[in-house]
N, C-alpha and C positions, 0 to 999 in steps of 0.2 A: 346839392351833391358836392362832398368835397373830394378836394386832389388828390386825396387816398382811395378815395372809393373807382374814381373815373381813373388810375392807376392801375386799381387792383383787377376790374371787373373788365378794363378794355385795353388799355396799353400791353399792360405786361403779357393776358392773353394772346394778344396779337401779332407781340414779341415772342412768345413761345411757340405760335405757328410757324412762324416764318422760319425760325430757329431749328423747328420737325420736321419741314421740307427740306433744307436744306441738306438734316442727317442724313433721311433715307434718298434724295437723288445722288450724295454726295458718295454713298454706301455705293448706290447700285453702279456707277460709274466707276468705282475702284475696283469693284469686282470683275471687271477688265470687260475692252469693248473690241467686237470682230470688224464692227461696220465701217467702214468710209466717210463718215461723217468727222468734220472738223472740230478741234475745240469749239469755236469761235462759233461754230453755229448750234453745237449741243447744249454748250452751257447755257446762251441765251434760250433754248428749247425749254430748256428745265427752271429758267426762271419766269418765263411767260405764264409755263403751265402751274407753278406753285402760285403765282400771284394771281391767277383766274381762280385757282381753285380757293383762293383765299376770300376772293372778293364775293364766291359764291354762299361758303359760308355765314359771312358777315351778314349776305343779303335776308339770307332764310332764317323765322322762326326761332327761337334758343330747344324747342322741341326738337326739330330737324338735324340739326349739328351732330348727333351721334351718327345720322345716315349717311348724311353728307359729305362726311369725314370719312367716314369708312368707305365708301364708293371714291372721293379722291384718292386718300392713301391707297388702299388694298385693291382696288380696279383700274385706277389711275396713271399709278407712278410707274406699277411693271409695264402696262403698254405702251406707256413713255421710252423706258429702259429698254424694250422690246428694239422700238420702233429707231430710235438714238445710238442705242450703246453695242447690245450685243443678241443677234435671231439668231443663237442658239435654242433649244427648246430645255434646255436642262435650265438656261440663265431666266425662264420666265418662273419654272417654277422657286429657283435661290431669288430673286425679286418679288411673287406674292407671297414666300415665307418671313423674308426678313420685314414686310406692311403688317403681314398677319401677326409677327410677333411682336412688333412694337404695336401694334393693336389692344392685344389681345394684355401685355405689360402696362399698358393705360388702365384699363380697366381692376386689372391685379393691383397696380401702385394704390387706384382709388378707394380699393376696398382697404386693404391691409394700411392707407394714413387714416382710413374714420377708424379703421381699431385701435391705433395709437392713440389718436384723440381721444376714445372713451376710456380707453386704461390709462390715463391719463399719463403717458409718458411723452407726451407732446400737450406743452401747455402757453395760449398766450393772450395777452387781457384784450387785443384788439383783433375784432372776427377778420377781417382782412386779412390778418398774417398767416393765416391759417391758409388761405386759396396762395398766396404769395408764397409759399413753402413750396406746395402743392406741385404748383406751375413751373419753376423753379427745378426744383426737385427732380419731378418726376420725366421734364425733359432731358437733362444731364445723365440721368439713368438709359432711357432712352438711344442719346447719345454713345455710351459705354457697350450700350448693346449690339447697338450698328457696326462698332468700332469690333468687338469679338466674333460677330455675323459675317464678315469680309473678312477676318482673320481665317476662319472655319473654310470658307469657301474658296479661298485663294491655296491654302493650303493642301484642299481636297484636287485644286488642278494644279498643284505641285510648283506655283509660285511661293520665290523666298520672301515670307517674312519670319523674324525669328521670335520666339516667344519672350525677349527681353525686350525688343522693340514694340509688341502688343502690350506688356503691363506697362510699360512705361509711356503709353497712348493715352491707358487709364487716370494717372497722375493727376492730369489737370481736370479732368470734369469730378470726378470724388472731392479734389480739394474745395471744385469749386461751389458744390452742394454744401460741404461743411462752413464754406467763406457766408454763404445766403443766409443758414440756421443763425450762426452769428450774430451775423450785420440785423438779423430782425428781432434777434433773442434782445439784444443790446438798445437798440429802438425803442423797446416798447418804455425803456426806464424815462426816456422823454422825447417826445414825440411832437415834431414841430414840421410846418411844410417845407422848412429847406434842408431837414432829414429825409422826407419823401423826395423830395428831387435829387437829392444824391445817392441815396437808395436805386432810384432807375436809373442814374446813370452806371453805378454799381452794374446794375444786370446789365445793361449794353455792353461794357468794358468786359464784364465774363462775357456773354455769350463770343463776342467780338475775338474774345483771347482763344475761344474753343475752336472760332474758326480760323482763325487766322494762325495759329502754331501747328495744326499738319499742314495748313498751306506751305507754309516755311522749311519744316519740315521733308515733304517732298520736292521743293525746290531743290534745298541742299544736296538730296538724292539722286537729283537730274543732272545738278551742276557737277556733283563728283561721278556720274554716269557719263556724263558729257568730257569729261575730262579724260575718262580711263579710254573713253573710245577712240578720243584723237590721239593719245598716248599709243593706242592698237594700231590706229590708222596709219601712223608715223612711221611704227616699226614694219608693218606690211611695206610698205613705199619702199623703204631702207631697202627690204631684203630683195623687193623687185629690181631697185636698180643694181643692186650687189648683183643680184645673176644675169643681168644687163651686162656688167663690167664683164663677167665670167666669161659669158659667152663671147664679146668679143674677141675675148683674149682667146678663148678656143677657135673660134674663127680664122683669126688670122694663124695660128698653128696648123689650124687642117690646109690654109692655104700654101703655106709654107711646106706640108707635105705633099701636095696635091703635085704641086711643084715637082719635086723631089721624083713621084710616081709617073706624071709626064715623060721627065725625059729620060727613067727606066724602059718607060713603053716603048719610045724609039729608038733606043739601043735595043731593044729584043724585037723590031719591025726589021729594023737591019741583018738579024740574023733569022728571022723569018720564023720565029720559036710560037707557033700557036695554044701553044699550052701558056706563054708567057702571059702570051696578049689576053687569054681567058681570064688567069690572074689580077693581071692588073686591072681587068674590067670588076668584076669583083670586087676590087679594092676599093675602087672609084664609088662603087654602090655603100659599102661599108663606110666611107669619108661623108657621102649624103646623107647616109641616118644617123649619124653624130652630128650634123651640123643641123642648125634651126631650122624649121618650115617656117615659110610663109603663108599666111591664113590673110592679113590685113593691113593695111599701109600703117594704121596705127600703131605705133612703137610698143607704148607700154602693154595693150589687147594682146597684140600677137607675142609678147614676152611670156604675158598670162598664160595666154592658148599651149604655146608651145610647155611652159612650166605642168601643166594640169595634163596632157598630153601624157608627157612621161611619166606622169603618176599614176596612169593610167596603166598604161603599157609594161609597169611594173607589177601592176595587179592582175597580168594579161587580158586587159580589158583595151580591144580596139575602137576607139574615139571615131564616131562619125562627124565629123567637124567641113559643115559648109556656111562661109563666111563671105558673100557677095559687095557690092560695093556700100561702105558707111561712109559718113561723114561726121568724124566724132570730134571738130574745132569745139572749141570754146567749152567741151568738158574738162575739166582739171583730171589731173592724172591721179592722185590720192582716189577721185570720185571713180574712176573707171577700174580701180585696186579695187576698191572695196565692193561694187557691183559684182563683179565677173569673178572676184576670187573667191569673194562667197559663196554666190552661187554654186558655184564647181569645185570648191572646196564639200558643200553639202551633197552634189551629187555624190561625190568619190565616197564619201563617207558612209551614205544609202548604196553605194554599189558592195562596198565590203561586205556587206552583209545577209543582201541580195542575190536570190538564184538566178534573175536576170541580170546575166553582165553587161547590157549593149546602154550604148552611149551615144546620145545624138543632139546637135548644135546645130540651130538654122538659122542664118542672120542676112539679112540685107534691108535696100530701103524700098521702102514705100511711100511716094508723095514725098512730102513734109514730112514723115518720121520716119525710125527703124526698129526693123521687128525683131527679135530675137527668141527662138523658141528652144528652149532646152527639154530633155526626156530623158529621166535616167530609171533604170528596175528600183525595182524598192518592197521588196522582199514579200510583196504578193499581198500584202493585210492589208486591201482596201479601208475598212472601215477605220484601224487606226491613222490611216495616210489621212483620210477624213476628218477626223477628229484635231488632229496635228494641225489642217488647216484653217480649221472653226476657233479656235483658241485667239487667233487673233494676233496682233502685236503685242498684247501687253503679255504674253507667256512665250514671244519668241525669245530665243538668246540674244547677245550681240550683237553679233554674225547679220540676224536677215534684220534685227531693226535699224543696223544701219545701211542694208541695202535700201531698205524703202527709204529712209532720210535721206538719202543721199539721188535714189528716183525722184526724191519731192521737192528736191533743189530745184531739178529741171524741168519739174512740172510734166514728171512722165507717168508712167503707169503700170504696173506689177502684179498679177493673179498666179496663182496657185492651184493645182485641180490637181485630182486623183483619176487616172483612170487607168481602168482593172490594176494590173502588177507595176501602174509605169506613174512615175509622180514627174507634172510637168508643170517647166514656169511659161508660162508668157509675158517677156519686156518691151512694151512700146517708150523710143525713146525719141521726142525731136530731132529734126536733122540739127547740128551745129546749133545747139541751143545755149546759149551764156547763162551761169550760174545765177537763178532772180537771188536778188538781195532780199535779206531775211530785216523784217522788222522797222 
């Protein structure tokens, strides 16, 4: 047996398996995930299950591999993606179409290269190049498919990708089908074993390059995501301590008047004027609703509270706001912006629109953590509030993915539920829990 043949017939094969698991859990995983499950612990999920399912293959029969394979891929990987990524019931069936169609493209590639072979527009003197094309080939294609299949489906749940960023995904696996044709076309004029060992090193370095450039790829995506959000984060902060500043400064002015209305009140006691004294009580009420409530010892919370409040009350929407004892040390203030303004930032936004005006905030501790229960109307479409939650993180905006990153700092906890007209969060957060270090 030479090192072309034990090449052709079990490396590169083996190579190109591992290279088909990889597209389709790689697919069904970008097709966005609703579940609770960790990178750290999916991805090794999805490599355990491709490399069993590999080992299964290998064990059984060269008969068996068409069954084997098809009950891996197309019964296999959705229950995977089911079970890992996202139990939606729409993502099982976009998971066994995109197995069934790189199934069902195997089989189409196999027919439509033996017809090339006999019309003889694929020609080459050594039978091996012929499966080496094949394998090659027909998984890069494959690849392109997976890559348009997650375009469609992302698109269909109204995540941005743009249609320049999709053909230009294409780029490298076409090139790199044409680099294979090539590299074997050119081979066959002389044909030595340490052509064949650079040849497979050839296919590692593509395949290698297919995966490892959208990895890069979406890094860059993350990093300039990560970027824009602390840029958001920054300017929130800013604007909270700017109405920080504000309100002191109106503070000390209502006191200053408050002053002023004092000791009108007792020059109108002295003359005994009940109509005055009604006045100035009056007044005294009008000084209190300009100036802040207090809801919570926490500085920047109750800035929050009070700012969303009034956004409220412009909307003539009256805020149920009960806020019991927290203990929010060792949260950073940037992390308590970004929680609570989002959040109520999205209510207010659900209420504009909503036949339900009412508004309600319940926070205090329990044990070792704090509860926070927000309820706001939301325009009565159960099934779409539903829907909105099923989608996941990877189809929220900025807003709530950086409230959950920001819950996941402190290792706390955030659901989502619809019920009938009323869209409610539940925040469990540590009492005084310090920021874990990341990495």
């Amino acid at each position: 047996m030479t090192l072309l043949t034990v090449i052709t017939y079990l490396i590169i094969p083996v190579l190109g398996s591992v290279f088909l698991f990889y597209t389709l859990a790689d697919a069904i995983i970008k097709m966005g995930c609703n579940l609770k499950v960790k990178k750290k612990q999916r991805i090794p999920a999805f490599v355990l299950y491709s490399a069993a399912a590999l080992l299964v293959i290998l064990c059984f029969p060269p008969e068996w591999t068409s069954i084997i394979s098809f009950l891996t891929l197309v019964a296999g990987l959705p229950v995977m993606g089911h079970i890992f990524c996202n139990s939606g019931r729409i993502y099982v069936v976009y998971y066994v179409g995109l197995t069934m169609a790189a199934f069902v493209l195997d089989i189409l590639l196999s027919v439509f290269y033996q017809y090339m072979i006999q019309a003889g527009m694929i020609y080459f003197i050594q039978a091996e190049f012929y499966n080496l094309v094949y394998i090659a080939g027909s998984k890069l294609i494959t690849f392109m498919l997976a890559k348009g299949y997650v375009y469609l489906v992302r698109k269909k749940e109204s995540q941005e990708i743009s249609r320049k960023q999709y053909y230009a995904s294409l780029l490298l696996p076409f090139t790199s089908i044409i680099y294979v044709y090539t590299l074997l076309h050119f081979m066959q004029v002389y044909l030595a074993e340490s052509s064949v060992w650079l040849f497979l090193v050839n296919i590692v370095m593509i395949m290698g390059l297919n995966i490892y450039y959208p990895i890069q790829e979406k890094n860059r995506d993350e990093a300039f995501r990560r970027d824009l959000d602390r840029t958001w984060e920054e300017l929130e902060h800013k604007r909270y301590e700017e109405l920080e500043r504000k309100l002191a400064q109106s503070q000390s002015m209502l006191h200053d008047i408050r002053g002023h209305v004092q000791t009108m009140e007792r020059l109108y006691q002295e003359s005994a004027s009940v109509q005055a004294q009604e006045y100035a009580k009056s007044f005294h009420q009008m000084l209190n609703e300009l100036g802040e409530q207090y809801y919570t010892d926490n500085r920047v919370l109750n800035i929050i509270l009070n700012d969303k409040a009034r956004m409220m009350k412009q909307l003539r929407i009256e805020p149920e706001i009960l806020v019991r004892e927290l203990e929010l040390t060792g949260y950073k203030d940037t992390d308590i912006t970004i929680i609570f303004g989002n959040l109520l930032d999205n209510a207010i936004e659900a209420l504009r629109k909503s036949k339900d005006k009412s508004f309600q905030m319940r926070a205090g501790r329990i044990g070792d953590f704090m509860s926070f229960v927000i309820s706001n109307g939301n325009d009565g479409d159960e099934g779409r509030t539903e829907a909105r939650i099923k989608k996941g993180k990877e189809f929220q905006g900025i807003g709530l993915r950086n409230v959950e990153r920001s819950v996941e700092k402190y290792q706390g906890e955030i659901e989502y539920e619809a019920q009938g007209n009323r869209f409610v969060v539940k925040l469990m957060l540590p009492v005084g829990k310090m920021e874990r270090e990341e990495g």
